[in-house]
N, C-alpha and C positions, 0 to 999 in steps of 0.2 A: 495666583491664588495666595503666595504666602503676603505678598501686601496685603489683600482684605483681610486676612486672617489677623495681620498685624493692626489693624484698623479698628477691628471688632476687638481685640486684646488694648489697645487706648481707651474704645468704649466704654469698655467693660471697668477697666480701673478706676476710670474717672467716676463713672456710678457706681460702682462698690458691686457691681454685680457677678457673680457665680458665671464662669464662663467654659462651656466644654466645646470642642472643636475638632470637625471627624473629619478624619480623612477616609474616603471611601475608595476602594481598588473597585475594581468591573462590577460594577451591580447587577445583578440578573436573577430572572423569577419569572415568575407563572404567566406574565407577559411577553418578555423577552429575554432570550436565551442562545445559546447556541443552536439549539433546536429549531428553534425558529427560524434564526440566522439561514440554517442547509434549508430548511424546508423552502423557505422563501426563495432562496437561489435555485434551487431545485440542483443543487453540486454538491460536492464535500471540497473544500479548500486543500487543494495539495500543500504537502511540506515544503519549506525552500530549504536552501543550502543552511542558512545564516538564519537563525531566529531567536529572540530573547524571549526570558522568563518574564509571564507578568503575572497578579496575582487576579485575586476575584473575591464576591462575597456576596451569598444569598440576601435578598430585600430582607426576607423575615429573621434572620436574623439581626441586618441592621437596625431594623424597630427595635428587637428587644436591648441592643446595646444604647439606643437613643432612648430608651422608657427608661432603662435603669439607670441611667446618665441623670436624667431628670429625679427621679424617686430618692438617689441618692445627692442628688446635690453636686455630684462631682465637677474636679475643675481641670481645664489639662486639654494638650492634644490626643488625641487616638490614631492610631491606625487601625484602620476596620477592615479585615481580612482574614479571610479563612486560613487552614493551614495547611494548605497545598499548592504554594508557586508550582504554574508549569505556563507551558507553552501553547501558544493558542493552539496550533493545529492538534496537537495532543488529544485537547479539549475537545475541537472539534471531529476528530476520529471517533473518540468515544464516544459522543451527540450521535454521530452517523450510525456507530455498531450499534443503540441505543434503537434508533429509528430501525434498520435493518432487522429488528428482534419483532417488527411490531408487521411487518413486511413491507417498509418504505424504504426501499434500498436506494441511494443515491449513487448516479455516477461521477467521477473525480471533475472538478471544474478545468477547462482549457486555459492554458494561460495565453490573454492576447497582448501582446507589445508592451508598452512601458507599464511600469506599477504605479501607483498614484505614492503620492508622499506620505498617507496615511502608513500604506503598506509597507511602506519604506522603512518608516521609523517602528512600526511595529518589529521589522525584522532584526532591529537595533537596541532595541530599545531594551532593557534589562532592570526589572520591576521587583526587588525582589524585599519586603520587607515583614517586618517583626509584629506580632499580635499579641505580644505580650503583659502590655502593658491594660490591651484592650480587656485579656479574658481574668486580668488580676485584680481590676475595678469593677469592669462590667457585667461579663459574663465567664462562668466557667468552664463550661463547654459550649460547642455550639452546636445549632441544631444540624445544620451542616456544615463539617468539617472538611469536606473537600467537594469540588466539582463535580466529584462522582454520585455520591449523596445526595448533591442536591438536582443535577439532570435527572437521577433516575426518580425524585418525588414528582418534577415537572410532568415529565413522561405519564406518570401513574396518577398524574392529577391530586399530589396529596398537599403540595405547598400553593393552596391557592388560600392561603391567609387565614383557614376556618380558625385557627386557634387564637388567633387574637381579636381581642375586642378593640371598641372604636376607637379609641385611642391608637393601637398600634396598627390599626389598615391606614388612621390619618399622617401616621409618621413615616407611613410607606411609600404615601401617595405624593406624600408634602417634598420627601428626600427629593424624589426626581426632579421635583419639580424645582428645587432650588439649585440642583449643579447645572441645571438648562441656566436659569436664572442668573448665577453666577457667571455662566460662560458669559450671556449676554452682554452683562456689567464688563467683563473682560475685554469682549470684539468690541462695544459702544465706545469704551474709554478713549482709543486710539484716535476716533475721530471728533469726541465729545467730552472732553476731561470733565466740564463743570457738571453737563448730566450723568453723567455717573458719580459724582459727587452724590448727586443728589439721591439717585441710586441706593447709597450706599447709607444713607441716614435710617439711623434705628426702626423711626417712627412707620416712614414707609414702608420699611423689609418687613417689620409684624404685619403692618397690613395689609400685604403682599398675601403674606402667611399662613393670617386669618384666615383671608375670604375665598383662597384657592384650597386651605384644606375643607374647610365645611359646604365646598359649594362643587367641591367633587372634581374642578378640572384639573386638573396633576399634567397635562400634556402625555400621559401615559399612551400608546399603542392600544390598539381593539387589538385584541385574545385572537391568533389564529384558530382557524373552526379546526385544526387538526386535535387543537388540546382544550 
C-alpha cells in the first residue's frame, strides 16, 4: 500500500493536484460489525494468551473526515481512527454482552486445532496509532469515539447513515469498495505487474469510482435481519 500511495503522491505532483490520503484502521458499521461477526458464527471468540492492540473506525465517520478532506481542500496523509485501541476480543466481549442485553446470548466458540495465519498475526500483530493529526484537519470530534459508541448505535439501529446526505452514503459505499479494490491491484501485481500498471492509471481508478458509486454496487454485505 505505501507504494500506491507513493504512486498517487508522483501523480499528484506532476498534475499540481490537491492530494489527501487515508489510512483507514477496521472499518465497521450498520453492515458489518462485531455484531454480526458473533451473530453469524453463532460463538463469541475466546481470549488467547498473546494478543495485540488494533485499532478501529466507524464508516460514518470516515465519510465526514473524507467530505471535509474534500470541502477543505486538504493535502497530507491521515490516519483514520477512532480513540480507543484495544483488542479484538475485548471488542468482541462487549459485542456479546451488547447482544446478551437484547436476549441473544452466545456460547464461547471451541477451539479446533491449528489457527489459520489470519489469527495468527492478529495475535501478534500491535496496531496502535495516532488520530491526531486526523481530528486537527478534519474533524474535531468524532461521532464515535470508541468501539463502545459506536456498537451500541448498531445495536439500537441509529448509525444507519440517516444523517448524511448523498454525498456522504456515496463516500461510504465508495471507501469499501476501493480497499477491496486496492487489495486486488496488490494480489494481481504479483502475477501481472503490467495489468496492474494499468490498474493503477488515474484515468481508470475515477472510472472505476464513478460508476460504482452512482450505480450503487460498493461489494458491501446484505444487513443481517437481526439489525
Amino acid at each position: 500500500y505505501i507504494e500506491y500511495e507513493q504512486k498517487w503522491q508522483n501523480v499528484a505532483t506532476g498534475k499540481e493536484w490537491t492530494l489527501s490520503v487515508f489510512r483507514c484502521s477496521g472499518l465497521y458499521g450498520s453492515q458489518r460489525s462485531a455484531l454480526h461477526t458473533i451473530w453469524k458464527m453463532g460463538c463469541v471468540p475466546t481470549p488467547r494468551s498473546s494478543e495485540g492492540v488494533t485499532n478501529r473506525i466507524h464508516e460514518e465517520d470516515v465519510a465526514r473526515c473524507i467530505l471535509n478532506a474534500m470541502r477543505k481542500a486538504t493535502s497530507g496523509v491521515y490516519n483514520l481512527s477512532d480513540d480507543l485501541p484495544e483488542t479484538r476480543s475485548t471488542v468482541m466481549a462487549f459485542a456479546a454482552n451488547l447482544l446478551s442485553s437484547i436476549g441473544a446470548t452466545m456460547p464461547p466458540c471451541q477451539r479446533t486445532g491449528e489457527s489459520s495465519t489470519r489469527s495468527r498475526r492478529r495475535r501478534s500483530d500491535v496496531k496502535r496509532v495516532s488520530n491526531s493529526r486526523m481530528k486537527d484537519d478534519l474533524v474535531d470530534e468524532l461521532v464515535f469515539p470508541s468501539y463502545r459508541q459506536g456498537l451500541s448505535a448498531v445495536l439500537n439501529d441509529k448509525a444507519t447513515l440517516g444523517g448524511l446526505d448523498i454525498h456522504g452514503r456515496i463516500v461510504v459505499e465508495t471507501t469499501f469498495f476501493l480497499l477491496a479494490f486496492l487489495n486486488y491491484c496488490h494480489r494481481w501485481k504479483a502475477a501481472s505487474p503490467s495489468g496492474a500498471e494499468t490498474l493503477l492509471d488515474p484515468s481508470f481508478f475515477f472510472t472505476m469510482l464513478y460508476v460504482t458509486s452512482f450505480s450503487g454496487k460498493s461489494g458491501t454485505a446484505t444487513p443481517d435481519p437481526l439489525f
